[in-house]
C-alpha positions in Angstrom: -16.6 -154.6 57.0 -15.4 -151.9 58.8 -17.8 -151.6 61.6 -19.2 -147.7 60.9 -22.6 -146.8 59.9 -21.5 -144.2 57.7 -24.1 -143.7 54.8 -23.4 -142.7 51.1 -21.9 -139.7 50.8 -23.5 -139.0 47.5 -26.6 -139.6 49.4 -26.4 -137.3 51.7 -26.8 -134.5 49.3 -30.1 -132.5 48.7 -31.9 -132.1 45.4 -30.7 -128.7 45.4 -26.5 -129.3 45.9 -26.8 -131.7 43.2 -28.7 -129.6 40.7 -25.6 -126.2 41.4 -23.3 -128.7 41.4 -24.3 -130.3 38.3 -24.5 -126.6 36.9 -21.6 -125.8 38.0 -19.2 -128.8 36.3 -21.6 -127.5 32.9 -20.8 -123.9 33.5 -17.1 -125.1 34.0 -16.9 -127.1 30.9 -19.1 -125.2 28.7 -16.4 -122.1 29.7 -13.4 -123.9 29.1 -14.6 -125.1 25.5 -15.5 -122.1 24.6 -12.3 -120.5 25.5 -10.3 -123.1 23.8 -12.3 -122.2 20.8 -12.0 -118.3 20.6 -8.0 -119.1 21.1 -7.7 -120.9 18.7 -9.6 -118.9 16.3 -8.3 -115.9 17.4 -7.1 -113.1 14.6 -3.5 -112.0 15.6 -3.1 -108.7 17.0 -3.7 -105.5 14.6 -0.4 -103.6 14.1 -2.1 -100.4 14.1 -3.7 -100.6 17.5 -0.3 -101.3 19.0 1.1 -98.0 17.1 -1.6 -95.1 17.8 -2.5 -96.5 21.7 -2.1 -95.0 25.6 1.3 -96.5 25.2 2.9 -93.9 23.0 4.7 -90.9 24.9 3.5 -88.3 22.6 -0.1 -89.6 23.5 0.4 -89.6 26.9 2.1 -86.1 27.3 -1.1 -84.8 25.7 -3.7 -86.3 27.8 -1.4 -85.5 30.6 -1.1 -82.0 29.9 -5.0 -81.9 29.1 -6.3 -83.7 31.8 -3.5 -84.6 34.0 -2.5 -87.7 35.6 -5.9 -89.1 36.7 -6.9 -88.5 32.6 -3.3 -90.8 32.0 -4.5 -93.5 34.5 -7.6 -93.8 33.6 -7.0 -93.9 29.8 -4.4 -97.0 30.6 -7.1 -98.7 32.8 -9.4 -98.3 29.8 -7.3 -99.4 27.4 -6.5 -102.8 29.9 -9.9 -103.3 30.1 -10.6 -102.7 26.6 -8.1 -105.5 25.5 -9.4 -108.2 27.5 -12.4 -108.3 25.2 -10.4 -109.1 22.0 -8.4 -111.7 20.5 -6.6 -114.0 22.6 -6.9 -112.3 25.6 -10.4 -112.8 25.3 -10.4 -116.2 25.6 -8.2 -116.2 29.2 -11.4 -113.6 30.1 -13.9 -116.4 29.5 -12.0 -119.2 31.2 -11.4 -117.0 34.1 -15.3 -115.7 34.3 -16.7 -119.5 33.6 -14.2 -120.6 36.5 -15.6 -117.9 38.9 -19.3 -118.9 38.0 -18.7 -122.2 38.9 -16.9 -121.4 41.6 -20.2 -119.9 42.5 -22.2 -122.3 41.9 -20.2 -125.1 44.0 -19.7 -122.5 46.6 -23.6 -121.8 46.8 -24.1 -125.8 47.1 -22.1 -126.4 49.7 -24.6 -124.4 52.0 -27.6 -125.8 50.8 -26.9 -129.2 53.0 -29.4 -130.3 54.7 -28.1 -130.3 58.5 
């Protein structure tokens, strides 16, 4: 006995911070299954893509000369954003958006205590 009156603290959560956190360790596990699958089912990368991308100079002088250096910029930030929807990259993309979601979730449930 160590002479405090401290109650459960599992009791002390509402209905509500149990049911986000609950969602969230789902969310968190469903995420990280489901990126562990799409890596390891991923298709390597295509050859091609690499070759004829924002990447090459001759590419790059073009769109520069076309559109100028906001048309170079923007084309790499598309093709960035482009690649994180493919392959392997895809799966770091869904572990990294499941973690964030519940983050969210925990984060939410932590203000839902009943004071």
């Amino acid at each position: 006995m160590n002479g405090s009156n401290e109650v459960n603290p599992a009791a002390r959560h509402t209905p509500w911070q149990k049911r986000l956190y609950l969602s969230g360790a789902a969310i968190l596990i469903a995420a990280l299954i489901a990126a562990a699958l799409i890596y390891a089912t991923a298709a390597p990368p295509d050859d091609a893509v690499s070759r004829y991308s924002a990447v090459d100079p001759r590419y790059q002088i073009e769109l520069q000369r076309i559109g100028g250096n906001a048309a170079v910029l923007m084309a790499q930030l598309h093709q960035w954003f482009d690649g994180l929807w493919h392959g392997t990259a895809l799966a770091g993309t869904v572990a990294v958006l499941g973690l964030a979601a519940a983050g969210a979730c925990f984060f939410i449930g932590h203000f839902f205590a009943d004071d």
